[in-house]
Every structure is written in C-alpha cells, then in structure tokens.
C-alpha positions in Angstrom: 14.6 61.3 -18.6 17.6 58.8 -18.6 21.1 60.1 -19.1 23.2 57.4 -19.9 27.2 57.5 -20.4 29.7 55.7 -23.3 32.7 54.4 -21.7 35.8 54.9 -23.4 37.5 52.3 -25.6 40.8 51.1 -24.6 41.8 52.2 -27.7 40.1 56.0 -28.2 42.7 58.7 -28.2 40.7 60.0 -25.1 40.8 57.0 -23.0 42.7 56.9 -19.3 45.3 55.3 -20.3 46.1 58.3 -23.3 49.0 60.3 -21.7 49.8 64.0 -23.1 53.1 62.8 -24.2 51.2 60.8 -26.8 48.6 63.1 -27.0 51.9 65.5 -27.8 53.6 63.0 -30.0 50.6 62.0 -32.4 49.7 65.8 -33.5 53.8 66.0 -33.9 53.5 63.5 -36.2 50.6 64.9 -38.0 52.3 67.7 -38.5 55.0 66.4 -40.1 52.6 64.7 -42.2 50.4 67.9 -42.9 53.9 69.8 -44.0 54.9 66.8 -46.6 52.0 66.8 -48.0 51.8 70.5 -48.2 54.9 70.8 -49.7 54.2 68.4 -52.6 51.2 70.5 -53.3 52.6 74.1 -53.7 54.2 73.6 -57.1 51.3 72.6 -58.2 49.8 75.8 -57.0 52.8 77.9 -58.5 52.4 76.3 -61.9 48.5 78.0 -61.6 50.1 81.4 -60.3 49.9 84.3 -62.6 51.3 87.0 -59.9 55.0 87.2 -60.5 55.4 88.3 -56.7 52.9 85.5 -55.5 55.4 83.1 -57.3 58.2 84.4 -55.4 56.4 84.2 -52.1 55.4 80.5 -52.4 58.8 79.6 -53.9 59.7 81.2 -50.7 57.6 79.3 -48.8 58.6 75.9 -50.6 61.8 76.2 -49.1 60.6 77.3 -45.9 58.4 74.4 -45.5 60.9 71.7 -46.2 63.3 73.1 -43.5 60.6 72.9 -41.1 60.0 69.1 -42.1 63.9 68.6 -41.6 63.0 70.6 -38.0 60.0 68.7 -37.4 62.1 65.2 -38.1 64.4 66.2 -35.5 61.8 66.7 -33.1 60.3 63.7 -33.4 64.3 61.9 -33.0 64.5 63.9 -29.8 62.0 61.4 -28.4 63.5 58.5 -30.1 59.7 58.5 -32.7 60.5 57.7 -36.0 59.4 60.4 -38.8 56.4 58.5 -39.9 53.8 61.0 -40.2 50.5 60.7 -39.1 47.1 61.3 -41.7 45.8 65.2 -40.7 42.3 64.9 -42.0 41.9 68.8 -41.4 44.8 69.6 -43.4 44.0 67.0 -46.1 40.3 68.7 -46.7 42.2 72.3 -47.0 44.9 71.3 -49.4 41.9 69.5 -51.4 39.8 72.6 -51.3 42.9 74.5 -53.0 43.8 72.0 -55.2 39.4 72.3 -56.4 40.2 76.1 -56.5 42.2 75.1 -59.7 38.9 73.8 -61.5 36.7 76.4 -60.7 39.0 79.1 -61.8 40.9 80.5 -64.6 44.8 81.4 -64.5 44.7 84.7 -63.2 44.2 87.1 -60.5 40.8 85.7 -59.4 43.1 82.3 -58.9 45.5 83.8 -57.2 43.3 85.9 -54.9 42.0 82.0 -54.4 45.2 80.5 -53.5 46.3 83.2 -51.3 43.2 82.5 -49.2 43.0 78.5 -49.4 47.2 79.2 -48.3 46.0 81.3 -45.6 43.2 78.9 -44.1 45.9 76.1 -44.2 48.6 78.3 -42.9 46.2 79.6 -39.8 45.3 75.9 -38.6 48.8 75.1 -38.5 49.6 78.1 -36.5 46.6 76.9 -34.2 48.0 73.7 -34.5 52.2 74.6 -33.8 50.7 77.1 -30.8 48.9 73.8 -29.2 52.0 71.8 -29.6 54.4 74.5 -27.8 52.0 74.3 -25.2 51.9 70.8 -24.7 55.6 70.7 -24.7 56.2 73.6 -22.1 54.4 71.5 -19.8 56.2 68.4 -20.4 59.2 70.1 -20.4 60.3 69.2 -24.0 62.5 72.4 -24.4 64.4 71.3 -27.1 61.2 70.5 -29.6 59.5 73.7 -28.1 62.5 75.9 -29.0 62.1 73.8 -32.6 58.5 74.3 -32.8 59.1 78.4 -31.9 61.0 79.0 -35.0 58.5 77.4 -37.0 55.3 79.4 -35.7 57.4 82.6 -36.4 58.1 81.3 -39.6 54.1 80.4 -40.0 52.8 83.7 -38.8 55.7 85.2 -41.0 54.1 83.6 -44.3 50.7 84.7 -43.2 51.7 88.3 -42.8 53.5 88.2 -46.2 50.1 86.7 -48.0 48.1 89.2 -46.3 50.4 92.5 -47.9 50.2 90.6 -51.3 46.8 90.6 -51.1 46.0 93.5 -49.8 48.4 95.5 -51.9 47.7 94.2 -55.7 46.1 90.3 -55.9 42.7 91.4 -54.5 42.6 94.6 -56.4 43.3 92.5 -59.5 41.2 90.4 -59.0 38.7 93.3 -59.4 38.9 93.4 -62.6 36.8 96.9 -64.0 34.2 97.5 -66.2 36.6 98.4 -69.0 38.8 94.9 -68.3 42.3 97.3 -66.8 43.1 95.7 -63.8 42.1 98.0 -60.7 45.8 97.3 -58.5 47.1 100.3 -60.8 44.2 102.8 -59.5 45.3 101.6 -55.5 48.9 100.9 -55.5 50.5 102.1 -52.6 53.4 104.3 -52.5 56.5 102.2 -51.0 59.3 104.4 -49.5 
C-alpha cells in the first residue's frame, strides 16, 4: 500500500511560512468579528424573550459584549492590525442555529429555554476560543492583549454561569409546562436568602 503526502500551499494557514503571531492575530480578528455579529443579533433574540429576568440578563450581556469589541479593537491597535474582523464560520452556524430557534418555536418559555442554550453553545466556543488566544499570547509575550483578553473570559464564563442559574432556577421548569397548562417553576422555586 502507497502512502502518499499533500504539500502545503504557500498560502494554507498551516504552511511553514504561517508564524503564531499570525496564527494569534487571524483568530483575534475573528473574534472581533464573532462578537459584532453577535451583538447585532441579541436584540433580535430579546424581542423573542418572554422571561422578564432572561431580558435583563441579555440586555446585560449587550452591553457587555460591546465593551469587549471596544477591548478587542484595542488589542488588535496594540499590534498596529486594523479592527477588520475576520469571517468565524463556527460562530456564524451557532448565531444561525438561534436565529432558526425563532421559527421552530413560539414566544414563550420553550423559546427561551432555546435561547438560553443556543447563547450557551455560542458563549462556550468563545470561551474555548478566548482560552486559546491567552495561550497564544503568553507565549508571545503579548501581556497587554492577554491581560485584555483575561477580562473578557471572566466576563464570558460570567455570562455562562448567569444563564445556567436562569435556567436551572425557572426557564427550564417553565418550559415544562404541566398537564393542567400552570407553569411548573412555581412547584420548584428555590428559596433565595
């Protein structure tokens, strides 16, 4: 049996001549591109919130999400890169499979349970994502945008947390709705001190 090898375009991401600094720079800017495009999309998902507290927590989140774009910016002017983002395919598929939540489901708690987890899947890739490019910077010494990027994966493991309690304490539950149509968060409310 023959094995036989590819060589590398000049031009794959993966050829010799592909440092980590671009490695490092190119999924910078893709962030920055996955966070503007997110951020256009959550008022779209607020408009199709019924939860009063999952409205506050995304409004939250809004503002969150541009600061970290204004971070992200800055990161990217520490190596003299201008902001132009760079297409995320991964994140582009998850804010399309929200935005097909909408169609599938009506305005209500079964929507919202759906948002908080399409938020969640997008929210966990871009803490896989920030993690990866903390990494990359600690090794090329890039302090400044690592100390940048650090307040953002806080931030990003903040959010998850927060969706996680919302769930967990009354958007699931609603969502189980009950044979007799009462929604089931007021049989497993927990006590808050």
């Amino acid at each position: 049996m023959k094995v036989t090898t590819k060589r590398l375009k000049a031009t794959s991401p993966l050829s010799t001549d592909y440092s980590l600094h671009k490695l490092f720079m190119n999924q910078l800017r893709e962030m920055i591109w996955s966070k503007r495009l997110f951020s256009k999309t959550i008022p779209k998902l607020i408009h199709n919130i019924s939860s009063p507290n999952l409205i506050f927590i995304m409004n939250d989140h809004a503002a969150v999400t541009r600061n970290q774009i204004i971070r992200l910016q800055k990161a990217l002017e520490l190596n003299d890169v201008k902001g132009k983002g760079k297409k995320c395919v991964v994140i582009q598929a998850l804010i399309n499979k929200s935005k097909s939540t909408l169609e599938y489901t009506e305005q209500g708690p079964v929507r919202d349970a759906a948002i908080v987890a399409n938020v969640q899947k997008i929210e966990h890739y871009s803490i896989a994502a920030i993690t990866t490019l903390i990494e990359f910077g600690k090794v090329l010494r890039k302090d400044a945008i690592v100390d940048l990027l650090s307040k953002i994966l806080i931030e990003e493991k903040q959010t998850d947390i927060v969706l996680s309690e919302a769930a967990y304490n009354t958007i699931n539950f609603d969502a189980a709705i009950d044979e007799n149509k009462f929604l089931a968060s007021h049989y497993y409310r927990r006590k808050t001190h």
